[in-house]
C-alpha positions in Angstrom: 181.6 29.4 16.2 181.3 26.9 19.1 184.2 24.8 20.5 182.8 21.9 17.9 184.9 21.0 15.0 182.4 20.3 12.6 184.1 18.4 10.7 181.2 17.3 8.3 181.8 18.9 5.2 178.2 20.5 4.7 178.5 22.1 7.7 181.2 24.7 7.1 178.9 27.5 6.8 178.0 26.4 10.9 181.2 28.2 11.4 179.8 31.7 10.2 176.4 31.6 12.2 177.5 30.2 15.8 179.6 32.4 18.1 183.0 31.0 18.7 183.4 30.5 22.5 186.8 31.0 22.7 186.8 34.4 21.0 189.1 36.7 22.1 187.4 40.2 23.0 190.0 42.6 23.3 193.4 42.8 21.1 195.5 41.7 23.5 199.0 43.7 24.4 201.2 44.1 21.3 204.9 43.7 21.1 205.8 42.3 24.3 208.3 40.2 23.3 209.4 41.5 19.9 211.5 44.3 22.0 213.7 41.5 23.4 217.3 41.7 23.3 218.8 40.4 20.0 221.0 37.7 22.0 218.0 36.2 23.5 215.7 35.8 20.5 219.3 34.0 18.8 219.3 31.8 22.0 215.6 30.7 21.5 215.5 30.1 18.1 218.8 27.9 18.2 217.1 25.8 21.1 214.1 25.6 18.8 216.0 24.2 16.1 217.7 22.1 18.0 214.9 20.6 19.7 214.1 17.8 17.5 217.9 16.4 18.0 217.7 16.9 21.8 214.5 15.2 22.2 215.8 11.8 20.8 215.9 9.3 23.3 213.4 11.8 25.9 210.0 11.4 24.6 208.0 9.5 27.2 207.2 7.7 24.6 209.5 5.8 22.3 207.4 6.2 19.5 207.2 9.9 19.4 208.6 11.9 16.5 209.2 15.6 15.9 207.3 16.5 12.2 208.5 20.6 12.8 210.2 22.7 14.8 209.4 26.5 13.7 210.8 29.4 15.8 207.9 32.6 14.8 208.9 36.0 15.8 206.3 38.6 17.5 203.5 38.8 14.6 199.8 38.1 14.0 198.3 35.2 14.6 196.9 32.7 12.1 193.1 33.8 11.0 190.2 30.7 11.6 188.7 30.6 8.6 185.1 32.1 8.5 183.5 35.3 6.4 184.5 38.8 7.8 183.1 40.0 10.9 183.1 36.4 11.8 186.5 35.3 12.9 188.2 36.2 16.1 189.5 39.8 16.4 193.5 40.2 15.5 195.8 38.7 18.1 199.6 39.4 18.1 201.3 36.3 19.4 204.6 36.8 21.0 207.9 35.2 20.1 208.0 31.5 20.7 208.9 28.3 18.8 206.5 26.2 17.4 206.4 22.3 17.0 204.3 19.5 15.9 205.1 15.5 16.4 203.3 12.6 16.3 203.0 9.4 18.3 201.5 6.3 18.8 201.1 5.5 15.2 199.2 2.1 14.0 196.9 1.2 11.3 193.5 0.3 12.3 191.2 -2.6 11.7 189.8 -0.2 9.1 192.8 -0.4 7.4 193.1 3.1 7.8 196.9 5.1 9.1 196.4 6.8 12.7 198.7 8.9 14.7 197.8 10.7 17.7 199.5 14.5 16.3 200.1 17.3 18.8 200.8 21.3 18.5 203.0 23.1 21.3 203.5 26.6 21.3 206.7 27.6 23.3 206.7 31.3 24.3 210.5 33.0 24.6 209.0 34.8 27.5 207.5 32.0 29.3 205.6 32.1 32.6 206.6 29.0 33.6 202.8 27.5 33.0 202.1 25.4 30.9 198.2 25.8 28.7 196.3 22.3 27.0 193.4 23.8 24.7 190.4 21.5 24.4 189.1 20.0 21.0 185.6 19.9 20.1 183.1 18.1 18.1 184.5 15.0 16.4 187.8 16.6 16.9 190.5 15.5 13.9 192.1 18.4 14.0 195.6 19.9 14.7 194.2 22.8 16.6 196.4 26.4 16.8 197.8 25.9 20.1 196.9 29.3 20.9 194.3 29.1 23.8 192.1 31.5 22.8 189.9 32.7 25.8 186.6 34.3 25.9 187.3 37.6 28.0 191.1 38.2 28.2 194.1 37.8 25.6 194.9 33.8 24.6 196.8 31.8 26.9 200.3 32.4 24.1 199.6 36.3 24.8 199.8 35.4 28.6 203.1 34.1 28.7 202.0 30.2 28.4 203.5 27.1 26.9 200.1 26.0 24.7 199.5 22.3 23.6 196.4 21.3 21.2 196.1 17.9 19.7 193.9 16.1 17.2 193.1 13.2 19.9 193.9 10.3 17.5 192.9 11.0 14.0 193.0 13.3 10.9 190.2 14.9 9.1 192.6 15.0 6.3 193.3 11.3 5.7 190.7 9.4 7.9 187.4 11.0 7.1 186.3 8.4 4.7 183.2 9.0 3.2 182.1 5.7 2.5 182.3 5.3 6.5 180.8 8.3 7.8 183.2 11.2 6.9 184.3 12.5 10.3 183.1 9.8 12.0 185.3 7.3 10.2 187.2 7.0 12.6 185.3 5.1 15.3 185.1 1.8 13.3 188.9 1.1 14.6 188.8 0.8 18.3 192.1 2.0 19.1 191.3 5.3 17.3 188.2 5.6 19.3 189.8 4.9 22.8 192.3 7.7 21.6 189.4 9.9 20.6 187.6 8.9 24.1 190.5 10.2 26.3 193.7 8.0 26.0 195.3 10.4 23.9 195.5 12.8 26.4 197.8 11.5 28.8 200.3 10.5 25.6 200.4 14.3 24.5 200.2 15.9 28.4 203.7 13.8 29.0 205.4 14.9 25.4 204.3 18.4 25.8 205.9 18.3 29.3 209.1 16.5 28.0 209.4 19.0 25.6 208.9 22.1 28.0 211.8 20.3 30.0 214.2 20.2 27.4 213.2 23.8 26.0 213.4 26.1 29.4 215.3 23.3 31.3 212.7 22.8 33.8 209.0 22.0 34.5 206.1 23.9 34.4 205.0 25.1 37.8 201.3 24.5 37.4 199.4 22.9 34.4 195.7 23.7 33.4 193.5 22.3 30.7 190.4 24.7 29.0 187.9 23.1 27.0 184.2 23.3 26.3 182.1 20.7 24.7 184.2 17.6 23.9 187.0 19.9 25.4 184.4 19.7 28.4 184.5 16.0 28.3 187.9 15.7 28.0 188.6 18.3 31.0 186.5 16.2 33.1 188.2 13.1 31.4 191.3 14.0 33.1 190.1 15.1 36.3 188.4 11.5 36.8 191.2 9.0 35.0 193.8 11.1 34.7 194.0 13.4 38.5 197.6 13.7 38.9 198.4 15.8 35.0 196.7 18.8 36.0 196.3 21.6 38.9 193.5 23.4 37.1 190.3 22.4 34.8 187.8 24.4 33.2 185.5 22.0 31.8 182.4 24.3 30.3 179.4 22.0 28.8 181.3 19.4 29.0 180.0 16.5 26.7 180.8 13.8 29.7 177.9 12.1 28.8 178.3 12.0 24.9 176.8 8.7 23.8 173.4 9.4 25.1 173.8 12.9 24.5 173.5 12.0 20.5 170.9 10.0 21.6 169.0 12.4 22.3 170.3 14.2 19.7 167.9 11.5 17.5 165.0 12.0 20.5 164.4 15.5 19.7 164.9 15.7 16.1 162.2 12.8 16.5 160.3 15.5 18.2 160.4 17.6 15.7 159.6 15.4 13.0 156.2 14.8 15.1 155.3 17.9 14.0 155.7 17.5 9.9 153.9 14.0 10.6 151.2 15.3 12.2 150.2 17.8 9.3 150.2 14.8 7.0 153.4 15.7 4.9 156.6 13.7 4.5 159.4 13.8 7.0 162.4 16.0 4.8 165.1 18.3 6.1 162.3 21.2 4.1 159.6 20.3 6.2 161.4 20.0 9.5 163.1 23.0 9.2 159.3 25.0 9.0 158.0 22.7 11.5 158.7 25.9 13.7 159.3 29.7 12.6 161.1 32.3 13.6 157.9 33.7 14.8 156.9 30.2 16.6 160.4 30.1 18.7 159.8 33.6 19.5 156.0 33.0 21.4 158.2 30.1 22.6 160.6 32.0 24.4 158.3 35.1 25.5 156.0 32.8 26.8 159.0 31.4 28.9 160.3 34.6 29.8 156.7 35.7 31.2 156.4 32.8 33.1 159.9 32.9 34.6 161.7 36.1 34.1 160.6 37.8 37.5 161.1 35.2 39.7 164.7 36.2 40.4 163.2 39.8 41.2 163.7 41.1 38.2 162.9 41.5 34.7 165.8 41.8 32.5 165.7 39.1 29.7 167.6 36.5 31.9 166.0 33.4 34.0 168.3 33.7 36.6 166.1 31.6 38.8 168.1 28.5 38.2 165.7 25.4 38.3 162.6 27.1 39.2 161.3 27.8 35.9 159.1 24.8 36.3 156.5 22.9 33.3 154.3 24.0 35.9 155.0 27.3 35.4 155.7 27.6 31.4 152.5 25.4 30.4 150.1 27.5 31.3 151.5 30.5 28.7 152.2 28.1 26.1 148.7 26.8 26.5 147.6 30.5 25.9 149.2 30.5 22.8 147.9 27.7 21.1 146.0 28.5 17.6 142.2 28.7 18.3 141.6 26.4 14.6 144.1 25.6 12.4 147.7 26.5 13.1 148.5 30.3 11.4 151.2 32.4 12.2 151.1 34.5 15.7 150.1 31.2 17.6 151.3 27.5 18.2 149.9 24.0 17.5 149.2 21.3 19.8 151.6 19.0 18.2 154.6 22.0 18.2 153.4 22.3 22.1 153.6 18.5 22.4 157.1 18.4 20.8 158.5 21.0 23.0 157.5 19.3 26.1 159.1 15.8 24.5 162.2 17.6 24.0 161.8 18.9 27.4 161.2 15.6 29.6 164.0 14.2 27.5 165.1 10.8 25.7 163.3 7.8 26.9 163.2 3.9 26.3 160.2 1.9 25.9 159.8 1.7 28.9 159.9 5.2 29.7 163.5 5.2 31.3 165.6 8.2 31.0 168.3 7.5 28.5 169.6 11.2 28.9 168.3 14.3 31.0 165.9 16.8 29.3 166.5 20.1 28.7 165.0 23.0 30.7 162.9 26.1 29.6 164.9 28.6 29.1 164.8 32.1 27.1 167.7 30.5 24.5 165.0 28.5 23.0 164.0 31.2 20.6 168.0 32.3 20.0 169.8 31.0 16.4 172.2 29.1 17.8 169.5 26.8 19.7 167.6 26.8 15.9 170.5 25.4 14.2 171.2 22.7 16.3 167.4 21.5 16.5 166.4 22.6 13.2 168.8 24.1 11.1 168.7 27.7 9.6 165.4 28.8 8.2 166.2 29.2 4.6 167.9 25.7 4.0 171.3 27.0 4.1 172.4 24.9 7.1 171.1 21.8 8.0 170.3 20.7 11.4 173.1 20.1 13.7 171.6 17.5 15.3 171.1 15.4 12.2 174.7 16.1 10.0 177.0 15.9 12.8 174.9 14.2 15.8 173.7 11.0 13.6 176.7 9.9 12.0 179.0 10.1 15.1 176.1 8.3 17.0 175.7 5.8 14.5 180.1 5.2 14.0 181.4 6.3 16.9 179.3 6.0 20.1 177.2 2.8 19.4 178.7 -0.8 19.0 179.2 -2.5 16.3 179.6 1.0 14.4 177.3 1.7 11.6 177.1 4.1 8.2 173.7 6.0 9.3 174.0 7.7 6.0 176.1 9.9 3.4 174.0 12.7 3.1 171.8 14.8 5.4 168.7 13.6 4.1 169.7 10.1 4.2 170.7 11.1 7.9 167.5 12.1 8.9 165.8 8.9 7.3 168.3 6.8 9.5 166.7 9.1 12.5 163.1 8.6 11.9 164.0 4.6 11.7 166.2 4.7 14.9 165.0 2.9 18.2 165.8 4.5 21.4 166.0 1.1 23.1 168.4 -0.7 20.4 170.4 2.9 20.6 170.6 2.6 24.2 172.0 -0.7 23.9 174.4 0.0 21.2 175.8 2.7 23.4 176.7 0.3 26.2 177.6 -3.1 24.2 180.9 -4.7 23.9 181.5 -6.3 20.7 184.7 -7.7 19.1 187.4 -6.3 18.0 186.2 -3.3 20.4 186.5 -4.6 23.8 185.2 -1.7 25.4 181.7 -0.1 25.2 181.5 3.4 23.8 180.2 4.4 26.9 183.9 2.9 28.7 185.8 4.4 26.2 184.1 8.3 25.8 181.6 8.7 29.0 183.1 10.7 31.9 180.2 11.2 33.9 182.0 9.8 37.2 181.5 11.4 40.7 184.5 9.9 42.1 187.0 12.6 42.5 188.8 11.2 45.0 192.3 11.7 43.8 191.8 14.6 42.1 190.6 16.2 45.0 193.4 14.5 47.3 196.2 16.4 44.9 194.5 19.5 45.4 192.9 20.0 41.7 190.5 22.6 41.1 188.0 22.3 38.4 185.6 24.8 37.5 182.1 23.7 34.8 180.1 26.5 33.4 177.1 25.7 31.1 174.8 27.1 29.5 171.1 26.8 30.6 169.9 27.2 26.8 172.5 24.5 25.9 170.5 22.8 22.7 173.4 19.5 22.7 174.6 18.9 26.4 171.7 19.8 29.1 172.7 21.5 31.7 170.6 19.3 34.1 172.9 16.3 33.3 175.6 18.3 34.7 173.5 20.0 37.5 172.3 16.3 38.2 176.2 15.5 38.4 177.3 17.7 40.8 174.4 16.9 42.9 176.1 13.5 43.0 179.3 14.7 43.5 179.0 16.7 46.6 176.4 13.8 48.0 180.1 12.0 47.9 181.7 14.8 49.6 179.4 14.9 51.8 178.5 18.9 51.2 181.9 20.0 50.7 182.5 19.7 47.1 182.4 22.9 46.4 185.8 23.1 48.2 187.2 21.7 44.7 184.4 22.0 42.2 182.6 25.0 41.2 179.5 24.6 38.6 177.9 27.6 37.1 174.8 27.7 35.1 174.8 30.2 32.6 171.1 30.9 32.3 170.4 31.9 28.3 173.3 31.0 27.4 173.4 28.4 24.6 176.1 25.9 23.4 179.5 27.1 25.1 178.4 30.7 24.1 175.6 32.9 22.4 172.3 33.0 23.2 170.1 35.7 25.3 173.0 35.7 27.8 175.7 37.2 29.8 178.1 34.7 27.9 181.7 37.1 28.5 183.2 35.8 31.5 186.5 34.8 32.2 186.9 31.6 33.9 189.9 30.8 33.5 191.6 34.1 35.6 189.1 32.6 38.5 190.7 29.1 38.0 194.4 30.8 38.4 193.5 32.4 41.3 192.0 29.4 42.8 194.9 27.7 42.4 197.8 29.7 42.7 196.4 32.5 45.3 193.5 29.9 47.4 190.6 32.3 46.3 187.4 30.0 45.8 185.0 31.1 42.8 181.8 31.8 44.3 180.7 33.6 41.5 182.0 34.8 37.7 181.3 38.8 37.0 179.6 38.4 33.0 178.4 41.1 30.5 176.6 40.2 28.0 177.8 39.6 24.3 177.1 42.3 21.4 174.3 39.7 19.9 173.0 38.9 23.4 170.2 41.5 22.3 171.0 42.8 26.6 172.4 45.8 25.9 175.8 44.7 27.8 174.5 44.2 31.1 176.6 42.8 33.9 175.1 40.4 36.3 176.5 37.5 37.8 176.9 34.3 37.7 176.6 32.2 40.6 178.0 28.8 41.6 175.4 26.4 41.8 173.2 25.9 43.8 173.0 29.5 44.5 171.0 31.9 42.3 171.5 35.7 41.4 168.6 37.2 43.2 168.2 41.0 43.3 168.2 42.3 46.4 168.2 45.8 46.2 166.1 48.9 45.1 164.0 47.0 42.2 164.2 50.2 40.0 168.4 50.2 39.6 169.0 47.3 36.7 172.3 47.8 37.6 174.2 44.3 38.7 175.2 45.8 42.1 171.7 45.2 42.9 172.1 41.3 43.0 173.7 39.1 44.6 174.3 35.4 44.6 172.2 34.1 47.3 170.7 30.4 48.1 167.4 28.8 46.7 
């Protein structure tokens, strides 16, 4: 599954089809604290029950309260929900003491109960780290406080102290379906502040209180993980928040998530060109077969023979990183445009002309980039990048884009907040009606009782780093170049900007790293198994600069688990060795 929530019902079978990006992909070490001497698991689970007493009167804020206090022995961990052969491998979790509290309680404007509720796992054999896992999607949710991690053993396993939170709101009691389900929640505009990023200073500083009174001291260093909204929230700290953390990962992050569902709207728009110009009605049926299987797949072959060699070799991957041009990739769509009437085996004009729309991106009236396009990439023709854009081919799943990216664009990230619809297809009519220049305004306007525009409240897309940078923070931003929500080039465009500021030394305290295939947070035609955050730890705590991440590529990466890697922008993996070894010792990061 991704790092989304998807929190609209109708979705839940999302969570089967999409690769989870934090999955862990090795059973991590078993047992390593359930051989502790008797005397210290007694000591650690009477300071766990007597937490809630000793926090009274230490919570940084007074209106924190403890809901549990749970001291687990060594066991399994708690299975995501998902069909077998979906869900994370087994993890043993070590001994630690679990709690949950809520603060900053008030009832919105909505009428509707909010608390911000947090999760913090306390390890018995702490490292003296402490571990904040990123939501995703629309968020509402607890999360497990684990920190799951793509390539190594969860962040618990590892010896840290693990915080998740639900950012302001509960699917369980605020997704009112009469207001957009999940996206209830931005009609109050303290919930979507919260939601937005002032939730996470609250739970940082009660995590840390409670760290204190638990080991009797503070954590030595602090790092945050999160992809998607966790992205935007990683990068949500670093910019308004510089001084909580010594370490970010902030993969695709969502900093720019108002226009992002946007264009969410833009391309399934695009799409819809293609049903309207065969003369049938605009329904979730028809959009879904506006493209095949087989029409993605000419799609991304005719990508992948326009761009595939240009890094010097021909493996699958576009490693040349911004140089897979229109200039390039027109030409071999062209040759596969239907001679007469579109037929299977060859495209249409209008499919060519909606791919090209989706490519150059959302624009106003005026033709004004509301949000960055998305580049040609071999991910086009993966699943993942289908479901988002169109759903799955037999109906099962609806579009992405239209059951999760409508209603949170129409409640949450436009002002005055708005019911789009209650169902998918009424989503999708809401779509087809939607004006990019009244969306762009909604995005940025202020009106009463919300005093802030959506864009204030949940866009993070500053280049000022000043005094994140100035207390010595790392951050490191992976992404995906097949990315089907968040486009890569908003972030590549982003860094751009931020080491113009530092005037070429940015990546001193910023490393970005274009996946290329890989789609949202993982999957795709990719070397998506990396670990960043091992290369953020020794950034931090040993001075070693990521230049590059080692990958191999997943077991539905259809690669065979090759190992390239993957360079911080604005270098490129190049081969430069004998052209007949595939192996990644051959290539090397080099610049443009």
């Amino acid at each position: 599954m991704t790092m989304h929530r998807l929190m609209f019902a109708p979705l839940a079978a999302i969570l089967a089809l999409l690769p989870h990006q934090l999955r862990a992909t090795e059973a991590p070490p078993s047992g390593t604290t359930s051989a502790m001497p008797a005397a210290t698991i007694a000591d650690a689970t009477a300071r766990c029950a007597a937490l809630g007493a000793g926090m009274v009167g230490h919570w940084p804020d007074a209106s924190t309260r403890l809901l549990s206090a749970t001291f687990n022995p060594a066991g399994p961990a708690p299975v995501p929900p998902g069909p077998p052969g979906m869900t994370p491998p087994p993890v043993e979790l070590p001994a630690h003491c679990a709690i949950v509290g809520a603060t900053r309680a008030h009832t919105g404007v909505d009428g509707q109960a909010y608390a911000i509720r947090f999760h913090l796992r306390l390890p018995v054999a702490w490292n003296g780290r402490f571990f904040f896992s990123g939501g995703g999607g629309t968020n509402g949710e607890l999360g497990d406080a684990i920190g799951r991690l793509t390539a190594a053993a969860p962040a618990l396993v590892q010896g840290y102290a693990v915080l998740s939170q639900d950012s302001g709101h509960d699917n369980a009691t605020n997704s009112d379906p009469a207001r957009g389900g999940a996206s209830a929640f931005g009609f109050d505009p303290q919930a979507r502040a919260d939601y937005g990023g002032t939730s996470l200073p609250v739970v940082t500083h009660a995590a840390k209180a409670a760290i204190r009174q638990f080991y009797g001291s503070d954590p030595r260093q602090s790092y945050f993980v999160g992809c998607s909204k966790g992205g935007q929230e990683g990068m949500m700290l670093a910019q308004r928040y510089p001084d909580l953390f010594d370490g970010i990962v902030a993969a695709a992050p969502g900093f720019s998530l108002p226009k992002a569902a946007i264009a969410e709207a833009w391309n399934t728009q695009a799409f819809a060109s293609v049903v309207q110009a065969s003369g049938k009605p605009v329904t979730l049926a028809n959009l879904r077969a506006s493209f095949s299987m087989g029409d993605l797949a000419l799609v991304g072959q005719a990508v992948r023979t326009a761009c595939d060699a240009l890094d010097g070799t021909t493996d699958g991957l576009i490693g040349a990183v911004g140089q897979c041009t229109s200039a390039r990739v027109l030409p071999q769509l062209h040759a596969s445009l239907c001679k007469g009437d579109k037929a299977e085996g060859c495209l249409s004009q209008p499919q060519l002309d909606a791919l090209v729309r989706i490519h150059e991106g959302a624009r106003d009236s005026k033709g004004a980039q509301i949000y960055p396009g998305f580049p040609w990439d071999a991910g086009w023709a993966d699943m993942g990048w289908r479901i988002w854009m169109l759903g799955t081919p037999d109906g099962s799943v609806p579009p992405i884009n239209v059951a999760m990216g409508l209603p949170s664009l129409a409640a949450v990230f436009m002002t005055p907040p708005t019911l789009a619809g209650a169902t998918p297809d009424e989503l999708l009519a809401w779509a087809m009606r939607l004006d990019m220049d009244r969306a762009r305004a909604g995005v940025e306007a202020v009106v009463p009782p919300f005093m802030r525009s959506a864009w204030q409240d949940i866009g993070a897309r500053s280049s000022d780093l000043d005094a994140f940078r100035a207390r010595g923070g790392k951050l490191i931003v992976p992404h995906g170049m097949s990315d089907p929500v968040f486009s890569v080039n908003d972030t590549l465009a982003w860094w751009g900007e931020v080491d113009a500021r530092y005037k070429g030394a940015a990546r001193d305290f910023v490393r970005v790293f274009p996946v290329p295939g890989m789609g949202h947070c993982a999957g795709g035609p990719a070397t998506d198994q990396y670990d960043a955050f091992a290369a953020l730890v020794a950034w931090v705590e040993q001075g070693k600069r990521p230049d590059q991440l080692s990958a191999t590529a997943g077991p539905m990466s259809g690669l065979n688990g090759i190992q390239r890697p993957i360079c911080a922008a604005p270098a490129i993996a190049r081969r430069t060795g004998d052209t007949s070894d595939q192996s990644a010792a051959q290539i090397s990061c080099t610049q443009p």
